[in-house]
FIBAFI-392087 format. One line per 3 residues: for each residue z, y, x of C-alpha. Coordinates in nm, 2 decimals, padded with zeros to 4 digits. Layout:
N
Z:Y:X | ... $
This chain:
108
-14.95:-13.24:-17.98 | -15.03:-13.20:-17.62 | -15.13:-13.48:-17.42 $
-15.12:-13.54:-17.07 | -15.29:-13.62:-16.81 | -15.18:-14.00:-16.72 $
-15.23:-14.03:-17.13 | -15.61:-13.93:-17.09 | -15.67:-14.11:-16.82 $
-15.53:-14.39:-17.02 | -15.75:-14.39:-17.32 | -16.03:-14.31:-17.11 $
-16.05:-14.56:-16.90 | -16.09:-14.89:-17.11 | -16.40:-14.64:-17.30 $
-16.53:-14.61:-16.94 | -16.53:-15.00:-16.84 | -16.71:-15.12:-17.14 $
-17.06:-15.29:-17.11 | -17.02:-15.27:-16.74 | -17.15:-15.68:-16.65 $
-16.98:-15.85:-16.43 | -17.13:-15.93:-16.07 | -17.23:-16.30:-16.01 $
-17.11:-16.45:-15.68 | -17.40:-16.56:-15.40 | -17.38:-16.92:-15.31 $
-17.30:-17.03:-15.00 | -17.62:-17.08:-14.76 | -17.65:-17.43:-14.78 $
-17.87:-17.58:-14.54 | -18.05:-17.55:-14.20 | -18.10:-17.19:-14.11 $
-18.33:-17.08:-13.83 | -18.40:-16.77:-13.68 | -18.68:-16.58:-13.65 $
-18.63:-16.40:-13.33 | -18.39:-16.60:-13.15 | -18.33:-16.96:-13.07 $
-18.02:-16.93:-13.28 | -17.94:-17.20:-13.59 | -17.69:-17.19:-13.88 $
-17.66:-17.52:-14.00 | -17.38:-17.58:-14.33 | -17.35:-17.90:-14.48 $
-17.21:-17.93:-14.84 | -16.90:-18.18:-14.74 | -16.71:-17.86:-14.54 $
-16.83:-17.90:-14.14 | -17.09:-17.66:-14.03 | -17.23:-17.58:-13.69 $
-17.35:-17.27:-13.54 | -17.56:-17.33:-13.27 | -17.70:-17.06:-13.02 $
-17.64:-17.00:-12.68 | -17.28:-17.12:-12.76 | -17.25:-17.45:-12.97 $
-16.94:-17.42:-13.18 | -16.88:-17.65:-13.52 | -16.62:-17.67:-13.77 $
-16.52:-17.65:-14.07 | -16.58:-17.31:-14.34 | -16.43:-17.11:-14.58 $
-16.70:-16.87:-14.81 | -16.63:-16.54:-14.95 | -16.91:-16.42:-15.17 $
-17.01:-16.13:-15.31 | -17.31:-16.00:-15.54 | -17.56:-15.99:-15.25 $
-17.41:-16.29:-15.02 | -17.08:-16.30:-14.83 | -16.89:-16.38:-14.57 $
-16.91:-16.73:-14.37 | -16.57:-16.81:-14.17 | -16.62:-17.09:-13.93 $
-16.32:-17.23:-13.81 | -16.30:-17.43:-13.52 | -16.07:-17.64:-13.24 $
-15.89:-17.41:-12.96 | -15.60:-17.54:-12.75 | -15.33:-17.27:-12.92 $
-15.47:-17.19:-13.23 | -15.74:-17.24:-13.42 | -16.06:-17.00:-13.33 $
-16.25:-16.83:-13.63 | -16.64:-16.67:-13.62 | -16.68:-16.46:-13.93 $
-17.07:-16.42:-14.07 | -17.19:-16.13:-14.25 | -17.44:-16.30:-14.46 $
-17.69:-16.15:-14.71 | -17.92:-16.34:-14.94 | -18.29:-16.16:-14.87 $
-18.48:-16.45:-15.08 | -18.42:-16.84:-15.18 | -18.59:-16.89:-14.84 $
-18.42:-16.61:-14.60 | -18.13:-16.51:-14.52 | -17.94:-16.25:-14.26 $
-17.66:-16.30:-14.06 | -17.52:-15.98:-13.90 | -17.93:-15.79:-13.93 $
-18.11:-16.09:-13.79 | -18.33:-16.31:-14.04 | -18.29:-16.67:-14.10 $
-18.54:-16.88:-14.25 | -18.50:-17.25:-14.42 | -18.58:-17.53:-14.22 $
């Protein structure tokens, strides 16, 4: 009997996930970030409101998505129309540092 193609591809892909681990999710970078460069601050509180403060203040509230390495901080803040959002690219270097969009952030 001949199989075909969709059928190999079938009984070879549940051989092919096995053993593969899952990835963990990064937590979210709770605490008060500064950088090392810049006079630039990350500060995220466990209760939800979080500020960024650089050469443009902004605070709000946050969503987090994580992934195996860190994740993505949403800030979401007050605007007259609609409500403004700031997304972070964040990526876990040690317990200690972190970096947002290439630029390291140390624990304060």
């Amino acid at each position: 009997m001949r199989m075909s193609r969709r059928h190999w591809l079938t009984l070879a892909l549940p051989t092919l996930c096995v053993g593969v681990p899952a990835r963990a999710q990064s937590p979210a970078p709770l605490g008060h970030w500064r950088s090392r460069t810049s006079a630039a601050q990350l500060i995220v509180h466990q209760n939800g409101l979080r500020a960024f403060l650089g050469s443009r203040p902004v605070q709000g509230n946050c969503t987090w998505n994580a992934s195996s390495r860190g994740g993505i901080l949403t800030l979401i803040y007050p605007m007259p129309l609609e409500p403004g959002k700031i997304y972070f690219n964040i990526v876990w270097v040690d317990q200690a540092t972190i970096s947002v969009f290439g630029e390291l952030f140390s624990r304060q």
